[in-house]
C-alpha positions in Angstrom: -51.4 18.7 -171.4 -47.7 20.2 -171.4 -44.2 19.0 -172.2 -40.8 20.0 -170.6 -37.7 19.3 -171.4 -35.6 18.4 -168.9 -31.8 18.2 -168.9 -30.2 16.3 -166.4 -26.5 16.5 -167.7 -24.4 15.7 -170.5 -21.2 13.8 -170.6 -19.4 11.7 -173.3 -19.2 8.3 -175.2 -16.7 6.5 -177.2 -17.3 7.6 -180.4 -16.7 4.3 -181.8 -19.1 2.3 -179.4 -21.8 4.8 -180.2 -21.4 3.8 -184.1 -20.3 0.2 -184.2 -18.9 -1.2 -187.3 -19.7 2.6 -188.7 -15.8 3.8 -189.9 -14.9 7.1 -187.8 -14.4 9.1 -191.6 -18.0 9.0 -191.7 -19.6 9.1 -188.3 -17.7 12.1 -187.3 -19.0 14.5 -190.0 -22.2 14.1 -187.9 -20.8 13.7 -184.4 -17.1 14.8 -184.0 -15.1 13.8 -181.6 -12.6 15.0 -179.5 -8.9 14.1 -178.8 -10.1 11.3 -176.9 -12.2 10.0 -179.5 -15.4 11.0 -177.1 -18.2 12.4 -178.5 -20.9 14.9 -176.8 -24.3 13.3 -175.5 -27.4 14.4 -173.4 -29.1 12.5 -171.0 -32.2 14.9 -172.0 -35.7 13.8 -170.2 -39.6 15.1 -170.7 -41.9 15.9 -168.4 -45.7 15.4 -169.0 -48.2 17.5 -167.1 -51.5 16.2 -167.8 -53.8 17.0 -165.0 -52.6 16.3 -161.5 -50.5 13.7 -163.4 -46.8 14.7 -163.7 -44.9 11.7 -165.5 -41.3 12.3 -165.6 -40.3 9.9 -168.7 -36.0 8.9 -168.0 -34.1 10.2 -165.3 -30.1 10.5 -166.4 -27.3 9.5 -164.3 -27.9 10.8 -161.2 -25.5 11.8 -158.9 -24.6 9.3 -156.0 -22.3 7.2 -157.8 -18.5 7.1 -157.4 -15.9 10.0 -158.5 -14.3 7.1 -160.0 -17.3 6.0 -161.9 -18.7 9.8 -163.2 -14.7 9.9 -164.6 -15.7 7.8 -167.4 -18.1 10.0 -168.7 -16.5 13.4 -168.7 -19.9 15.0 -167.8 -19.9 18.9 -168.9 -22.1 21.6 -168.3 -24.2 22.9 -165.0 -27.7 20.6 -166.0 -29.1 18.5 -163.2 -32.5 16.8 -162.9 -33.3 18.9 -160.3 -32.5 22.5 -161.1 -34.4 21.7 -164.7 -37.3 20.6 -162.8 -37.0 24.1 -160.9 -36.5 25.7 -163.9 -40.1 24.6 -164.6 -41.7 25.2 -161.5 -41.1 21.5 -160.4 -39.7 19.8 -157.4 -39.3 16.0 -157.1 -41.7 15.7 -154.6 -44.2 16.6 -156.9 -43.7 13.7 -159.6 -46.4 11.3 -159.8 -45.1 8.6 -162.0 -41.6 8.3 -163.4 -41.2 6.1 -167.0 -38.5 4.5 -167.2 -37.6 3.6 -171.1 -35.1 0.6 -170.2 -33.2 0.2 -166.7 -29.8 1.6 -168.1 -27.5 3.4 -165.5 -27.9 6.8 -167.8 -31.6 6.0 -168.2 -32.4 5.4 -164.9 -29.6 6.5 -162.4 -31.6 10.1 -161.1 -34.6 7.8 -160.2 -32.7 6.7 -156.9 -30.2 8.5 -154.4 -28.9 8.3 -151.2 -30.6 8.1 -147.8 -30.0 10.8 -145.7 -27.2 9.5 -143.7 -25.8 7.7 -146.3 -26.6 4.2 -145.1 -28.7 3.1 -148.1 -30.6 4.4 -151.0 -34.1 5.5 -151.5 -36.4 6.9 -154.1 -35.9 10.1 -155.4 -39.4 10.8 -155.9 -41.0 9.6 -153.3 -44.5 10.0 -154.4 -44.1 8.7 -157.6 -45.1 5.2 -158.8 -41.8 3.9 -161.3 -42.9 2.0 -164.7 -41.0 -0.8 -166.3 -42.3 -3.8 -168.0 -41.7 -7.2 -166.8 -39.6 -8.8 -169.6 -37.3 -5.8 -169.1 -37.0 -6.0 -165.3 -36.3 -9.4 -165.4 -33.5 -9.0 -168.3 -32.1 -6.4 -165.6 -32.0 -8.2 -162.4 -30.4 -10.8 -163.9 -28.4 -9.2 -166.4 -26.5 -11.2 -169.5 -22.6 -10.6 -169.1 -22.8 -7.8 -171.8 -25.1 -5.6 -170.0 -24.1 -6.4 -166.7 -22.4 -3.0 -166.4 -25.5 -0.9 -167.4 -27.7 -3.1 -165.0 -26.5 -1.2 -161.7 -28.3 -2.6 -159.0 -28.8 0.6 -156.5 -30.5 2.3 -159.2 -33.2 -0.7 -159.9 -33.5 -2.8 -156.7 -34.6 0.2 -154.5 -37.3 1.2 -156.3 -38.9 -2.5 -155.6 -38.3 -2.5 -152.0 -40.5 0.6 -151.5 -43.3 -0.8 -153.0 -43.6 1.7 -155.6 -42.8 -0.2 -158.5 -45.6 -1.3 -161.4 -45.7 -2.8 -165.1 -47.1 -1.7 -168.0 -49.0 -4.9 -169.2 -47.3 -7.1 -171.4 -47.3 -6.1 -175.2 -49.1 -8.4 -177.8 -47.2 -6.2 -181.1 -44.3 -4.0 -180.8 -47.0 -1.2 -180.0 -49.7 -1.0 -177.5 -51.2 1.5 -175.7 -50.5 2.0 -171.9 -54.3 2.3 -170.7 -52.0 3.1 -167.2 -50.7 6.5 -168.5 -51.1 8.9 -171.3 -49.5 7.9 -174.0 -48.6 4.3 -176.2 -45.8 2.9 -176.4 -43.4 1.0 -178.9 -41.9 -2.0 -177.7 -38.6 -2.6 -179.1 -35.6 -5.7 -178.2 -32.0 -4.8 -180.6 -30.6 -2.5 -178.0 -32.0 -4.5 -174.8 -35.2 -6.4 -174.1 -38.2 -4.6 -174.7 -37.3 -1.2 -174.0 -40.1 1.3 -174.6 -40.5 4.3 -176.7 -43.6 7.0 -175.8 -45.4 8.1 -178.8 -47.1 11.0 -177.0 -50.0 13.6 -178.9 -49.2 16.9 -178.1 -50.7 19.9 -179.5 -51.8 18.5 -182.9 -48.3 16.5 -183.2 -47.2 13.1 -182.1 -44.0 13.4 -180.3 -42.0 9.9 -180.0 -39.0 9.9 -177.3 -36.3 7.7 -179.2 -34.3 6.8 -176.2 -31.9 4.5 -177.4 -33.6 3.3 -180.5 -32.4 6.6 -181.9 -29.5 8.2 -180.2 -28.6 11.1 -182.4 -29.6 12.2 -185.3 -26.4 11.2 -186.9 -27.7 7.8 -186.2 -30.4 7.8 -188.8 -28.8 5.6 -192.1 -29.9 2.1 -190.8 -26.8 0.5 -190.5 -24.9 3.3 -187.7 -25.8 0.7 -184.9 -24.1 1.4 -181.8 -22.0 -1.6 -180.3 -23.8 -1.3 -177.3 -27.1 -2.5 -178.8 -27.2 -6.9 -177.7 -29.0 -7.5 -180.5 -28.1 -5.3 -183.7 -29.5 -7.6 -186.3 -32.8 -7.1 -184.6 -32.1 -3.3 -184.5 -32.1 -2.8 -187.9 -35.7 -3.7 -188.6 -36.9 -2.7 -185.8 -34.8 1.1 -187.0 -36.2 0.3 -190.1 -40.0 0.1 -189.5 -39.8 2.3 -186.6 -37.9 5.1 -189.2 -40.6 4.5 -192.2 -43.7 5.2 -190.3 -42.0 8.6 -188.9 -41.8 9.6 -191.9 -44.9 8.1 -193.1 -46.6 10.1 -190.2 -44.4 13.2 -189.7 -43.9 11.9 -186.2 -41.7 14.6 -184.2 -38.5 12.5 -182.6 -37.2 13.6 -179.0 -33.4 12.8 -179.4 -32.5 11.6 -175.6 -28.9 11.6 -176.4 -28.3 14.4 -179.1 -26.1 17.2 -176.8 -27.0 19.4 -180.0 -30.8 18.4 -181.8 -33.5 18.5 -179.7 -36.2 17.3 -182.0 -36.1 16.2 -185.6 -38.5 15.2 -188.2 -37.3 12.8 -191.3 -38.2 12.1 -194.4 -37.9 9.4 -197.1 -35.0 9.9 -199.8 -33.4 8.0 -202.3 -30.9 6.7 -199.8 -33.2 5.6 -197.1 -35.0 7.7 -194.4 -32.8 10.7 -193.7 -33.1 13.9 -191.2 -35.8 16.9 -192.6 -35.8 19.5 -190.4 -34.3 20.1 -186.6 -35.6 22.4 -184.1 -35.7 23.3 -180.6 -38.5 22.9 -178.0 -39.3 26.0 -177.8 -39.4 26.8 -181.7 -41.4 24.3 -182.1 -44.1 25.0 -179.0 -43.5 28.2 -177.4 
């Protein structure tokens, strides 16, 4: 087996929304913001080659939405999905399966694009088979009015009509093991219903891809909730239990959002589970 990062653009949040009730005196010694009050995020994916299996886990924003719409997000920087999968070697066509961690436009926007005349959209990996869970799907295709905005429906819907579309099978804890791919997964419902974290083994580690559980690593004091999350009384225990057994087990966390920590390991202080060490990909595995 080998891991890839792959970086398919950065951009910027609302510093504020990404921290909740958190005051900005104390969120922005982590993650400081601009004049705007926006704040720098990744939309950073991994690629798993196992095999002839290549399973693309998140896919950004992708790039066929409006002008309009991308002017929100003050992307920055020249990564795309796919010039980091040519970085590696890797073209689109060449993705077997594609795991999506919850149906969020940044989570899941590079998993569709346009036709070629611009009629429609299509799958961007056309050989790939896309993973969701049921629960989740549902909660996306008929979204609650809070969401509704992060549930766009050209980046879900298509990937249904071409028949490529499967389910991991419905969890009985909030962890299971996904006998369809290569890794188990941790079911959890604060930020949005059932979205699912990889816990992956990897070269005597186990790497966990935080998604949105964990968006930076100045998220890790349990209460810096962003507003976004439907459900952050849930998220806290869920944070909790989730952050206890990382440091329990020296699990190795893939920040998705963290423009400036790649990976981070935690450990348990007298305030609560706080961050250990940082590193890059490459210090840690090259």
């Amino acid at each position: 087996m080998k891991l890839f990062p792959i970086e398919s653009g950065n951009f910027k949040l609302d510093g504020g929304a990404m921290f909740g009730v958190v005051p900005k005196s104390l969120w922005s010694r982590t993650n400081p913001a601009d004049n705007n009050n926006m704040i720098d995020m990744a939309a950073r994916c991994l690629l798993i080659e196992n095999g002839d299996r290549l399973t693309l886990i998140d896919t950004g924003m992708g790039e066929k939405q409006s002008e309009k719409f991308f002017g929100y997000y003050f992307r920055w920087g020249d990564h795309t999905l796919e010039g980091s999968l040519k970085k590696h070697g890797f073209h689109p066509d060449d993705i077997t399966d594609v795991f999506m961690t919850h149906l969020h436009f940044d989570h899941c926007g590079g998993s569709v694009q346009w036709n070629k005349d611009r009629t429609g959209y299509e799958p961007a990996f056309k050989n790939a088979t896309f993973w969701s869970n049921a629960r989740h799907w549902d909660w996306a295709v008929n979204p609650n009015r809070r969401e509704k905005a992060s549930f766009l429906k050209e980046n879900i819907l298509p990937m249904e009509e071409s028949g490529q579309l499967k389910f991991v099978k419905d969890p009985t804890s909030d962890y299971s093991d996904a006998d369809e791919l290569d890794f188990g997964i941790f079911f959890a419902d604060g930020h949005t219903e059932k979205q699912m974290l990889p816990h992956i083994e990897y070269k005597g580690k186990i790497i966990v891809f935080v998604a949105d559980l964990l968006p930076t690593a100045g998220h890790l004091p349990l209460p810096y909730v962003m507003g976004y999350d439907t459900r952050p009384l849930l998220t806290l225990p869920e944070k909790e239990k989730f952050l206890n057994a990382a440091a329990d087990n020296e699990y190795y966390l893939f920040l998705e959002h963290d423009a400036h920590n790649e990976i981070i390991t935690v450990k348990h202080t007298e305030k609560g589970v706080r961050l250990d060490q940082t590193f890059t990909f490459d210090e840690l595995f090259n």
